[in-house]
BATITOR-967010 format. One record per residue (C-alpha): x, y, z; residue number from 1; residue in one letter. Coordinates in steps of 0.001 Angstrom, whole numbers, plus 524288, in hexadecimal, padded with zeros to 5 digits. Each point is the difference from the previous one (the first is absolute). Last residue first. Layout:
REM BATITOR-967010
X	Y	Z	NUM	A .
...
This chain:
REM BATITOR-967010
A9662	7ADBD	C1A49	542	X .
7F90B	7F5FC	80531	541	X .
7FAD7	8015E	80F50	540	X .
806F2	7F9F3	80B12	539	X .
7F854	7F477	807D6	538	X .
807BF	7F5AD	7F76A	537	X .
80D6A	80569	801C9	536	X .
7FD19	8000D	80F5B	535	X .
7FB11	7F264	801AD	534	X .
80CD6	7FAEF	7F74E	533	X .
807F9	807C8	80AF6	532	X .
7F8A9	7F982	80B0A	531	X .
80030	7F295	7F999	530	X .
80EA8	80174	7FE49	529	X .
801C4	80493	80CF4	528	X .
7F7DF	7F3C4	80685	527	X .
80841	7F77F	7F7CE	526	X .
80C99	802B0	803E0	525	X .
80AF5	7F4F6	7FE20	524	X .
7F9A5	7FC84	7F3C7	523	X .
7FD68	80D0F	7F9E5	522	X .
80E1F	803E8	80459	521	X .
80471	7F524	7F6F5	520	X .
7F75E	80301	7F451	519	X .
8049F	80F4C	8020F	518	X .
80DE4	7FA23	80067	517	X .
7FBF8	7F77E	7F164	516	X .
7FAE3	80C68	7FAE0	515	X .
80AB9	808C1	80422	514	X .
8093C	7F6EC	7F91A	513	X .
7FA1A	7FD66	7F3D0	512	X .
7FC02	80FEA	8005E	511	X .
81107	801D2	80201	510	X .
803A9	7F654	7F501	509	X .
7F686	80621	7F850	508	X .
804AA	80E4B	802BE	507	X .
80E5D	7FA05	7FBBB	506	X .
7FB12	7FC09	7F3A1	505	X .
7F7A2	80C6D	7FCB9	504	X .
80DC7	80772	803D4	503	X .
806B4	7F7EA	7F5F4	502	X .
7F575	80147	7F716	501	X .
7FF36	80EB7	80336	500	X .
80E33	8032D	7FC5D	499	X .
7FEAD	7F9CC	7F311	498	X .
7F47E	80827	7FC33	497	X .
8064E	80C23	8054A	496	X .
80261	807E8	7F171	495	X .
7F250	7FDD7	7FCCB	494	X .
7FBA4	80620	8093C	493	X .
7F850	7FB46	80C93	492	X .
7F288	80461	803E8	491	X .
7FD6E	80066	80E99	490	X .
7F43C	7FAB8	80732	489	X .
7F6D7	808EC	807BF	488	X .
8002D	7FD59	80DC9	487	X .
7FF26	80E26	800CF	486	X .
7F88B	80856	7F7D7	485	X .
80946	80711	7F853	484	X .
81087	805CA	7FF24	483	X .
807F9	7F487	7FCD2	482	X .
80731	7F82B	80B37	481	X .
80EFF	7FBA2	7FCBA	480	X .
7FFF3	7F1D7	7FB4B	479	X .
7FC58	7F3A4	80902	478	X .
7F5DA	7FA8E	7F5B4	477	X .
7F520	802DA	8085D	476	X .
7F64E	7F8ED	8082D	475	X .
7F708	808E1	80863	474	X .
7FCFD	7FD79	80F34	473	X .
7F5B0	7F4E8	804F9	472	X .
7F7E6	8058E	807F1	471	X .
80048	7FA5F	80F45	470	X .
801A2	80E1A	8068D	469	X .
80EAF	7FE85	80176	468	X .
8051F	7FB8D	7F350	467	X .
7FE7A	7F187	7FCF3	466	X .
80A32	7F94A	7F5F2	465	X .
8067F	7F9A9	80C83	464	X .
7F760	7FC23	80A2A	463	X .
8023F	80896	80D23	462	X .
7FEFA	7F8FA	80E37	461	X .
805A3	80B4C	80785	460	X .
80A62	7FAD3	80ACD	459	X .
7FB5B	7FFCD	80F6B	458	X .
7FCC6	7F3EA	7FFAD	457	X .
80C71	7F816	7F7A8	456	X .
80ACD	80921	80620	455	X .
7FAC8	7FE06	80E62	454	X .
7FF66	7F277	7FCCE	453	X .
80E20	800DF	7FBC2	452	X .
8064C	80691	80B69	451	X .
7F981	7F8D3	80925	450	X .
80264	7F19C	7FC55	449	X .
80EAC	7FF94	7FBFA	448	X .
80667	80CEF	802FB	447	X .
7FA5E	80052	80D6B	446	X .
7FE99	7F1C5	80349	445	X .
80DAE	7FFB7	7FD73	444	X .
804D8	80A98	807DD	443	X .
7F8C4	7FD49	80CDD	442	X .
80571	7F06D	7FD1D	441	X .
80DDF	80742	80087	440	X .
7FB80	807AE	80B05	439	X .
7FC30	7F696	80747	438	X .
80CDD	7F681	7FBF3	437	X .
80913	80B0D	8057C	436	X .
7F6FC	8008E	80E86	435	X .
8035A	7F1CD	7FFFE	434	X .
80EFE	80051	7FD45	433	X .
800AE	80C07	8094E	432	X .
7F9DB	7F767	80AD3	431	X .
806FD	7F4E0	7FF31	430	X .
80D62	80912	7FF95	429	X .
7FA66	804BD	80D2B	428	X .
7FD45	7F3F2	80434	427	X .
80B76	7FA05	7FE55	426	X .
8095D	80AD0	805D3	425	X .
80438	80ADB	7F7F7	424	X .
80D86	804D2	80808	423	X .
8005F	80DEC	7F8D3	422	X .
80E9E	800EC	8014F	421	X .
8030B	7F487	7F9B9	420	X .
7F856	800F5	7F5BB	419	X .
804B7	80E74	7FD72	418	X .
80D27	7FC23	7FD94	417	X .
802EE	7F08A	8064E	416	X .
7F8E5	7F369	8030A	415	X .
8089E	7F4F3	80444	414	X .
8033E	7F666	7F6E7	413	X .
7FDF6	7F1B6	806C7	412	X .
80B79	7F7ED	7FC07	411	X .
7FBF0	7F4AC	7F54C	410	X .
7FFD6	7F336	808EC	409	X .
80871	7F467	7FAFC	408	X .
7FEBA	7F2DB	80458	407	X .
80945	7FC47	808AA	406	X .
808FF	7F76F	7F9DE	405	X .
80186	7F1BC	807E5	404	X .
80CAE	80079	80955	403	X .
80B88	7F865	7FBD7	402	X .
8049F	7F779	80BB6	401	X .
80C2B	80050	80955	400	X .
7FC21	7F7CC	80BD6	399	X .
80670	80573	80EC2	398	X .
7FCD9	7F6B2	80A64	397	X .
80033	801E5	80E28	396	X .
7FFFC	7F867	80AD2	395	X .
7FF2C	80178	80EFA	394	X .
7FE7C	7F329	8066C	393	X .
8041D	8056B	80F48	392	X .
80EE9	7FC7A	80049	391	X .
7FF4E	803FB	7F260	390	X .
800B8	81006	806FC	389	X .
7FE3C	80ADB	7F266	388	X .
7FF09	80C24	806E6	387	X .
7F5A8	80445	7F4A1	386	X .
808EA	808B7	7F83D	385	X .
80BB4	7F73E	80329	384	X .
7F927	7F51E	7F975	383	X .
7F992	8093E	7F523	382	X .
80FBF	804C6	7FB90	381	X .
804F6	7F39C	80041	380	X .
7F5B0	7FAD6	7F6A1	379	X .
8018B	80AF1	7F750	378	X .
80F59	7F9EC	80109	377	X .
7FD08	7F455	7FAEB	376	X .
7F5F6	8046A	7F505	375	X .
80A83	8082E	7FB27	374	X .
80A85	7F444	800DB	373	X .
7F5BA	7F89E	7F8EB	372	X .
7FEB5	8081D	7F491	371	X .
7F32A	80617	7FB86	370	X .
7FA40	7FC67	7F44F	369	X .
7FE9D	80678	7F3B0	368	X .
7F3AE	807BC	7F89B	367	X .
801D3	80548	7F2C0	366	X .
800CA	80EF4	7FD01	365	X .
800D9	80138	7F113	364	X .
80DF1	805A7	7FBD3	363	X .
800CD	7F7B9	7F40B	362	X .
80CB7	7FACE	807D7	361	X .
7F85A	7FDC0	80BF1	360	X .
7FBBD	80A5E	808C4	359	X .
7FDE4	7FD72	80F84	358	X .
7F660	7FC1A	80877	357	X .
803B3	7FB89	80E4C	356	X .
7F6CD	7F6DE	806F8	355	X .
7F4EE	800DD	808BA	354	X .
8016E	7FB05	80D93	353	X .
7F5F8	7F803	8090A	352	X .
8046A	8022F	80EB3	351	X .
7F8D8	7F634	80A7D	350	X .
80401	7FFE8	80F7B	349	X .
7FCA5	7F92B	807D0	348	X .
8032F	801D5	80E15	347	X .
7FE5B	7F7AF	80ECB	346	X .
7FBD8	80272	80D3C	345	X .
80130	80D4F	8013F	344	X .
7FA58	80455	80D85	343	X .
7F338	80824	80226	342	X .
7FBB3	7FD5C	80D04	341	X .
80854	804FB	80A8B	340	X .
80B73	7F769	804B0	339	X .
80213	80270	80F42	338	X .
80C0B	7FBB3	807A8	337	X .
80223	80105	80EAC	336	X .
80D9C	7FC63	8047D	335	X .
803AC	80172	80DDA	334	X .
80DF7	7FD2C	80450	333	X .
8045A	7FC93	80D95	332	X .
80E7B	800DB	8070A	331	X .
80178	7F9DE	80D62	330	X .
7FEAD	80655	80BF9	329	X .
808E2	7FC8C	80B97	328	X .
7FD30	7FD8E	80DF3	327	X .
80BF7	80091	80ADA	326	X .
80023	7FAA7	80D88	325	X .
80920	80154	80A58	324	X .
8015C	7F81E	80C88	323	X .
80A91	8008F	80C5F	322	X .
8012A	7F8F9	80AE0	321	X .
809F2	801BB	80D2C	320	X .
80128	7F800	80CD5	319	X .
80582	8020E	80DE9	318	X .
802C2	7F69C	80920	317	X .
805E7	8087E	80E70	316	X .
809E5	7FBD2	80A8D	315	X .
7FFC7	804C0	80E95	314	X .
80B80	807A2	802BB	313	X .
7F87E	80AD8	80B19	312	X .
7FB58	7F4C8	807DA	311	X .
7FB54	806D6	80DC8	310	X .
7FDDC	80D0E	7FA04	309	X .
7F723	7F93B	7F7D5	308	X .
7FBA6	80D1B	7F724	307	X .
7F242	80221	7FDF1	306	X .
7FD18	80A73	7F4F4	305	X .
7F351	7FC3A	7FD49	304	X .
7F93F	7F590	80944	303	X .
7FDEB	7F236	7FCBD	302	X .
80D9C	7FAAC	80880	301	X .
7FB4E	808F2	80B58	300	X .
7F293	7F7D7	7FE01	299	X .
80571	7F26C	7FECD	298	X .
80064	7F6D8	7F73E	297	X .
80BDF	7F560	80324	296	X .
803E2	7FA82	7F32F	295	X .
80CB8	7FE79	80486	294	X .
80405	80E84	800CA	293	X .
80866	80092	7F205	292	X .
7F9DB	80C7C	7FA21	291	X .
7F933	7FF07	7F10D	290	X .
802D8	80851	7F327	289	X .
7F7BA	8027D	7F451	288	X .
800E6	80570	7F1FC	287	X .
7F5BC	80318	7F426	286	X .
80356	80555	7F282	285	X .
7F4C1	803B3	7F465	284	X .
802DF	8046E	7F27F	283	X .
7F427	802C9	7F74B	282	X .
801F7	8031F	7F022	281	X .
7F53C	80330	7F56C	280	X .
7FEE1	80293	7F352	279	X .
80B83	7FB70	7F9BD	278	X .
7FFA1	7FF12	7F19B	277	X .
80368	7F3FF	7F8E4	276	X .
80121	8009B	7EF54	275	X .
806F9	7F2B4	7FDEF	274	X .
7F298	7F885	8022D	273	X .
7F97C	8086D	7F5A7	272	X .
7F1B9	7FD10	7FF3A	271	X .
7F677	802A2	7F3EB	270	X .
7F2DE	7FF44	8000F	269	X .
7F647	7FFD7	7F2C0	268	X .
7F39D	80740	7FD06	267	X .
7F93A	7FD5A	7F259	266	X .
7F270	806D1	7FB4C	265	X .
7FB41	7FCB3	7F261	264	X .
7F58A	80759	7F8A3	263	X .
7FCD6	7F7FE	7F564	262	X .
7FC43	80698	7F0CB	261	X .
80AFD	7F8EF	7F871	260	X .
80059	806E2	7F348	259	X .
80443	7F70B	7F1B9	258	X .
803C1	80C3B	7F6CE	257	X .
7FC28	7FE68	7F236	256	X .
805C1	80AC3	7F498	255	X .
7FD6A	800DB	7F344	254	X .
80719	80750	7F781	253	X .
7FECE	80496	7F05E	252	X .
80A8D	805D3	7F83D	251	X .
80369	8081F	7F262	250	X .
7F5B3	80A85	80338	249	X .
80AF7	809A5	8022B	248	X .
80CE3	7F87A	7FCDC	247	X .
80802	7F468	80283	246	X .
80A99	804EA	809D6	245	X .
7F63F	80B9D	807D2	244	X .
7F5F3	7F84E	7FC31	243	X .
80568	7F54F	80A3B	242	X .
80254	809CE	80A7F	241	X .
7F39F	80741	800BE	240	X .
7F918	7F157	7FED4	239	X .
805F3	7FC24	80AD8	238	X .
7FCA3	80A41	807FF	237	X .
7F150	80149	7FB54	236	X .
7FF2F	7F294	80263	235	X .
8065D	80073	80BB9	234	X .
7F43D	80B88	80513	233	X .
7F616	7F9C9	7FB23	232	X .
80329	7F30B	807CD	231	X .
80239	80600	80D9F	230	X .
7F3BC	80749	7FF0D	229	X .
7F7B6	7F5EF	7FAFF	228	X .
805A2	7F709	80C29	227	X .
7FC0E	80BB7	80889	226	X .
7F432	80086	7F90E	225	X .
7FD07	7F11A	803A7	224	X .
804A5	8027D	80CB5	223	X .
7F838	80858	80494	222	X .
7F3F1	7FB02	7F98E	221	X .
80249	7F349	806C4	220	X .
80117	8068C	80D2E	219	X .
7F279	8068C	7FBE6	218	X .
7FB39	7F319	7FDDA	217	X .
8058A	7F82C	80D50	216	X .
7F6DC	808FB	80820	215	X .
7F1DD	7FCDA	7F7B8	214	X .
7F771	80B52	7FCE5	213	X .
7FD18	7FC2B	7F43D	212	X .
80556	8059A	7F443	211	X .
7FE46	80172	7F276	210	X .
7F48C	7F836	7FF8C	209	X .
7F8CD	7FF72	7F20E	208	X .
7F210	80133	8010E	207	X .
80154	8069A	7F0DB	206	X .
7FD29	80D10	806D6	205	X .
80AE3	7FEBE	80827	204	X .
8014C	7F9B3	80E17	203	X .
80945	8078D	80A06	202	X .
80104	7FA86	80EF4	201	X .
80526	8095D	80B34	200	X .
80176	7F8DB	80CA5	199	X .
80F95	7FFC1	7FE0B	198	X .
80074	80E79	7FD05	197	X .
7FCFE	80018	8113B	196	X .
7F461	8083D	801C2	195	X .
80019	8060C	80F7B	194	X .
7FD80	80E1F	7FB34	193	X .
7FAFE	7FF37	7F129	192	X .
8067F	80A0E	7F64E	191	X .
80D7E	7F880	80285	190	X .
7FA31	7F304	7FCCB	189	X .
7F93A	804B6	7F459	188	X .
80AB4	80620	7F9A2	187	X .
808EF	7F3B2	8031C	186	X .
7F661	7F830	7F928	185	X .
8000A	808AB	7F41B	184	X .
80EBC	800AC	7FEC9	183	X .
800DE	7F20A	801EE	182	X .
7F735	7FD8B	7F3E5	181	X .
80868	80A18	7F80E	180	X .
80CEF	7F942	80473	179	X .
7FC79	7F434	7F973	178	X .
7FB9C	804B1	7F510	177	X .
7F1BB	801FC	7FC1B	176	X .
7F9CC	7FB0E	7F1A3	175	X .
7FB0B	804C8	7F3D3	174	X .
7F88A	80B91	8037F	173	X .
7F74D	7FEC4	80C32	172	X .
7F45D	7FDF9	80864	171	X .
800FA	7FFBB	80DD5	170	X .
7FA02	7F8DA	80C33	169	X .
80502	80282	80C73	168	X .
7FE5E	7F603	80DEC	167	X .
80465	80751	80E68	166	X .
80353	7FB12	80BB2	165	X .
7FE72	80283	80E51	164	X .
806A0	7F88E	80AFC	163	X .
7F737	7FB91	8099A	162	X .
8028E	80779	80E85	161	X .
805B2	7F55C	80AA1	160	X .
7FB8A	8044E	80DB8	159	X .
7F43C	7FC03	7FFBC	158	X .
7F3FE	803BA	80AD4	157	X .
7F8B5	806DD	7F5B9	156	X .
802F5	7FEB0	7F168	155	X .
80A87	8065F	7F889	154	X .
7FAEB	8072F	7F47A	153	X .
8013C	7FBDE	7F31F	152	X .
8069E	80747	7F610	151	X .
7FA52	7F90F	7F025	150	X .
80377	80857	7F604	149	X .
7F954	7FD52	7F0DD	148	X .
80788	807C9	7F62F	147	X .
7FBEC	80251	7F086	146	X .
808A2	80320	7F727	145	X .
7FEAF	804B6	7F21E	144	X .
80C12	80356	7F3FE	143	X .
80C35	7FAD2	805A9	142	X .
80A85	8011B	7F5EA	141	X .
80663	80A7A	806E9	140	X .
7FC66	8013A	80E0C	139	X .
7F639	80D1E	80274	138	X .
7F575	7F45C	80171	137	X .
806F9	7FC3F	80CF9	136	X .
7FD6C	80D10	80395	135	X .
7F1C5	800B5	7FC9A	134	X .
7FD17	7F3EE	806B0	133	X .
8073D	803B0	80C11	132	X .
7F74A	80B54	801CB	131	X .
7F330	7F983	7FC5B	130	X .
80344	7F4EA	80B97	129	X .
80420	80A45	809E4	128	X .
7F348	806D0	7FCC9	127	X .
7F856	7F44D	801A1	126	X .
80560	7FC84	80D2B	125	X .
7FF8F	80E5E	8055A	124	X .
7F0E7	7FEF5	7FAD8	123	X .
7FDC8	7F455	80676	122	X .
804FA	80395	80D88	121	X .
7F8D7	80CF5	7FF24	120	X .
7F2FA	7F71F	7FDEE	119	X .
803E6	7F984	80C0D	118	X .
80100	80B1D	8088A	117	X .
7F486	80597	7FBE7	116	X .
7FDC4	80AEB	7F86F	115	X .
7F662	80BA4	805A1	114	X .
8098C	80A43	801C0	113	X .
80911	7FB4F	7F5DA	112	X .
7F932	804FE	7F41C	111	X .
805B6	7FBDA	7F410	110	X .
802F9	807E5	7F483	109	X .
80FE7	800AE	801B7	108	X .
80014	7F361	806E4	107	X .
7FF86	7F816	7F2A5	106	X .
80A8E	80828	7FA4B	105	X .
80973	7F702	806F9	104	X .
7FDF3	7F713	7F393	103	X .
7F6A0	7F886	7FAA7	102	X .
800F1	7F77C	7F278	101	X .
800EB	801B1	7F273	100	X .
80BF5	809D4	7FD33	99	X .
7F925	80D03	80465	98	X .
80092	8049D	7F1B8	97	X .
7FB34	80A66	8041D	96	X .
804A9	808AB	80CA2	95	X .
7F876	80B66	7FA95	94	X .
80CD7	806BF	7FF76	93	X .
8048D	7F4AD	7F79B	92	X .
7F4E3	802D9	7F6C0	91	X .
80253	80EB2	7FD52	90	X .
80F24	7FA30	7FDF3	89	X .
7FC05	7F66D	7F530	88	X .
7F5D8	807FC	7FAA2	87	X .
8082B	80A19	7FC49	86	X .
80B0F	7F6F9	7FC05	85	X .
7F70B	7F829	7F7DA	84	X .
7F76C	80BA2	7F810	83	X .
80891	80323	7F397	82	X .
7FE48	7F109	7FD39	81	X .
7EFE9	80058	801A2	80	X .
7FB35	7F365	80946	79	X .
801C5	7F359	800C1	78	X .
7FC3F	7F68A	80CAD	77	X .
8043F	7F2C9	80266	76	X .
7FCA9	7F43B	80769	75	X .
7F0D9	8050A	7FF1E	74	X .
7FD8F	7F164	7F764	73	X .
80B0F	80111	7F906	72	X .
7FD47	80D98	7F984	71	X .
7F870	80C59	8046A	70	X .
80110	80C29	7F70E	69	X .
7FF15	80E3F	8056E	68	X .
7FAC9	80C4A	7FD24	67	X .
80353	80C60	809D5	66	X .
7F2FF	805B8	806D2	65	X .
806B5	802F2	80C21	64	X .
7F5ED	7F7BA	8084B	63	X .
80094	7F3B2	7F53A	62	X .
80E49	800F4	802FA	61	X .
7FE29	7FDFC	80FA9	60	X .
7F57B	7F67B	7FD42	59	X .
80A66	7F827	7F814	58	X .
80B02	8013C	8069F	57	X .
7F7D3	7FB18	80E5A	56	X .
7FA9A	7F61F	7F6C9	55	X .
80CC5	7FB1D	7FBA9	54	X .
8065E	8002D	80E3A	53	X .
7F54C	7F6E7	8047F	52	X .
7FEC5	7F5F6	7F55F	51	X .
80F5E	7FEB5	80269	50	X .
8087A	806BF	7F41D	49	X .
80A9A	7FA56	7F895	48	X .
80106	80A67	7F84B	47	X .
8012D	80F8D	7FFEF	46	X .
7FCB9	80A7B	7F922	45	X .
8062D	7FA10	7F19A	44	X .
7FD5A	808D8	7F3CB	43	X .
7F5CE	8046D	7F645	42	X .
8011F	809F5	7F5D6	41	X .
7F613	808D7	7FDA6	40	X .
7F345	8004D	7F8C9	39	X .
80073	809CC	7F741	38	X .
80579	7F7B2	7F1E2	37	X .
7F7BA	7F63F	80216	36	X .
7F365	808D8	80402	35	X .
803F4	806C5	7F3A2	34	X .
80226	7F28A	7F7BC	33	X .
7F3F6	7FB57	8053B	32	X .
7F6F8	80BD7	7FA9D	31	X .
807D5	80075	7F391	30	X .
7FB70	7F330	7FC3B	29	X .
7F223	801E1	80730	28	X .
7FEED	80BEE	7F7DD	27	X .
80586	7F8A5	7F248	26	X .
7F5DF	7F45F	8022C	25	X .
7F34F	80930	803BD	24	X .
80431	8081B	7F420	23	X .
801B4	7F4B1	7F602	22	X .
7F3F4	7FA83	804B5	21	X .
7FA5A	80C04	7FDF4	20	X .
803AB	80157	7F271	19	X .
7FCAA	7F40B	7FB0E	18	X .
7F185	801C5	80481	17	X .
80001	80AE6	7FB01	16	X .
805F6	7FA8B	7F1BC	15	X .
7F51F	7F5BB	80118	14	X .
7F475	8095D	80224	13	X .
801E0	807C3	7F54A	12	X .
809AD	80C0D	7FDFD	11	X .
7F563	80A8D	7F9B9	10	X .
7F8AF	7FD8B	80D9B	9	X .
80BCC	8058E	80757	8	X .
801C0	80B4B	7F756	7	X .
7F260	80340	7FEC4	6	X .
7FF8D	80017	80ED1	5	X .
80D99	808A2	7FFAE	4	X .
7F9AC	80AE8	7F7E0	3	X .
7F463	7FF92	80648	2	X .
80705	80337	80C9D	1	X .
């Protein structure tokens, strides 16, 4: 310990100072680039999260002692990469993320002895509400939705029940298709007993209404995608036709189709006056005969059977009549026509060519036009393509053009060999690119600062010309030693005078030198210099 005291008080106050700033700077250094280097990688939990849903995550993590990091605002949650799955399905069986509203889990904690009737009502209602939210949310490019239901009750002594209806609010993606925004109301109306999709109205987060509620709109969506329908699918026709003449890539279509969207009902009768039926026939005959007896009335004349014995040859009128009648049917037709929604008006049709390239005489590819007999007969080729009627306007044009040069995209090179097969994402080739520059920096501040100080301290501070006690050490001519008192100087013969003037030289140029280093080191350490100086002075003359 006295040792290392004198040590430390032979360096000065400066140079410890220096040297535990340098310390304090390196172990913080090294200190960050471990806890760098340890802490491990973070990755996506889950986002888009409610306020509810990220506190349940987060109190559940907090319980298993797993770090986390919170970003936009508790929307999302990170945790350790090698941890997601884990926690993904240890959450799921905890029911979390519950998707930001109530479901039918709500009667799993409640107690229904002592619930009211009414307060059952308005949990059914906002579990029905919570489950439809999280379905429509299970739509793509729907990201939140919220759903208000309105079922009314019928009211005493009425016999008409209000109709219910139901209002969402969603935030999305870009923007909802036609068929997406019927799909939603139709989900509604089926989940809801007595909810017609017509009483379904959907406002986005911009206050944009996509639909509301009104009968003639969903008829309108009909047949605007059955109009999209019709057109996408002659484009696609026509354009499989024309690129199968001009090339791949070599045409462009568009296609307009005029629909007529009125239901009309037509019923028309028809009678055939050559077309009789009979359908009923009725005969009747009547006759009558009368006796000669003057008019006389008498009661042997009224009675049956009476013969006038008296005038056997008395004449008799008689009189015959007979009717028929015949009814015939006559022929009728019954037409009932009815034209569904949905007819063709009227087509256009628009078909921009490219042309044909071929070599010139340099053999450069130059662009030429089309000839009009090709054009012609593209043209014949779309008309009978689309049913092509000019009693109803159809047209179509065919225009040969030169397209404009894409501009050119270098193909994407997939990875292959061990790249390939590794699959680096970004973050993990961010994360090798930063762990390489720590240990780069590591490397530099260990060559550059550390190994050098440590050189410079721990190094012995000797002064050249000194020997080891601080006396200064005998001068000779550099010949072999002679036998006496050592330090004693050498005699040289006669026959090595040359020799020693060259070697007197050279021990000059060597004292010049070791003068002006010990004037140097002097300099640089003047509390060792003193110290030696101090020393030759206290020793005794000899």
């Amino acid at each position: 310990m006295q040792g290392l005291v004198t040590f430390l008080r032979g360096l000065g106050a400066s140079r410890l100072m220096a040297m535990i700033a340098v310390t304090t700077a390196l172990i913080a250094f090294f200190g960050f680039v471990i806890m760098r280097v340890t802490t491990p990688q973070m990755t996506t939990l889950f986002t888009d999260l409610s306020a509810e849903d990220s506190s349940g995550i987060i109190k559940d993590l907090e319980r298993q002692a797993i770090p986390f990091e919170i970003r936009n605002e508790g929307a999302v949650i990170m945790v350790p990469k090698d941890k997601v799955t884990r926690l993904r399905m240890k959450l799921a069986e905890g029911g979390l993320p519950k998707g930001g509203g109530v479901g039918y889990e709500i009667f799993d904690k409640s107690d229904a002895l002592g619930t009211t009737s009414f307060v059952q009502n308005i949990n059914h209602l906002r579990a029905l509400e919570g489950e439809l939210a999280r379905t429509i949310r299970a739509i793509d490019r729907i990201q939140a939705a919220r759903v208000h239901l309105v079922l009314p009750e019928r009211p005493l002594f009425s016999r008409e029940t209000p109709e219910p209806s139901a209002s969402i609010v969603v935030r999305v993606r870009g923007s909802l298709e036609p068929q997406q925004i019927r799909a939603v109301r139709h989900v509604v109306a089926s989940a809801v007993n007595g909810l017609k999709p017509q009483r379904v109205s959907i406002v986005d987060e911009a206050g944009r209404l996509l639909a509301d509620g009104a009968t003639n709109d969903a008829d309108n969506a009909i047949g605007d995608e059955r109009r999209a329908g019709f057109e996408k699918r002659m484009r696609n026709e026509i354009e499989a036709i024309v690129s199968s003449v001009v090339g791949a890539g070599r045409a462009r279509v568009q296609l307009s189709a005029d629909f007529d969207y009125n239901k009309i009902t037509q019923t028309s009768d028809k009678f055939d006056p050559e077309g009789r039926v009979l359908r009923s026939s009725q005969t009747r005959e009547e006759s009558s005969a009368s006796a000669g007896d003057n008019g006389q009335v008498t009661v042997n004349n009224e009675l049956p059977g009476n013969q006038n014995k008296d005038n056997p040859a008395v004449a008799r009128d008689q009189s015959k009549k007979s009717e028929e009648t015949n009814n015939y049917e006559i022929s009728r037709t019954t037409k009932t026509e009815v034209t569904e929604v949905g007819r063709v008006n009227r087509i256009s049709v628009a078909v921009l060519v490219d042309g044909a390239y071929v070599k010139n005489e340099k053999g450069e590819m130059v662009y030429q036009d089309r000839s009009k007999e090709q054009l012609d007969r593209i043209a014949a080729l779309v008309r009978s393509a689309i049913g092509f009627d000019q009693k109803r306007g159809d047209q179509v044009e065919v225009v040969n053009l030169k397209f404009a040069e894409p501009p050119v995209v270098p193909p994407v090179v997939e990875p292959t060999g061990l790249l390939g097969m590794l699959q680096f994402t970004k973050d993990d080739v961010m994360y090798v690119i930063e762990l390489g520059v720590m240990m780069l920096l590591g490397l530099v501040v260990l060559f550059m600062v550390i190994r050098p100080l440590v050189k410079r301290i721990l190094a012995s501070e000797v002064v050249p010309g000194l020997t080891g006690d601080g006396s200064v050490p005998a001068l000779t001519d550099g010949s072999a030693p002679a036998e006496g008192a050592p330090g004693q100087s050498l005699v040289p013969g006669p026959n090595a005078t040359a020799a020693l003037i060259d070697v007197a030289q050279v021990q000059g140029q060597v004292h010049a030198q070791s003068v002006h280093r010990v004037g140097e080191l002097a300099e640089r350490n003047p509390n060792e210099t003193a110290t030696i100086v101090r020393q030759w002075l206290t020793e005794p003359a000899t």
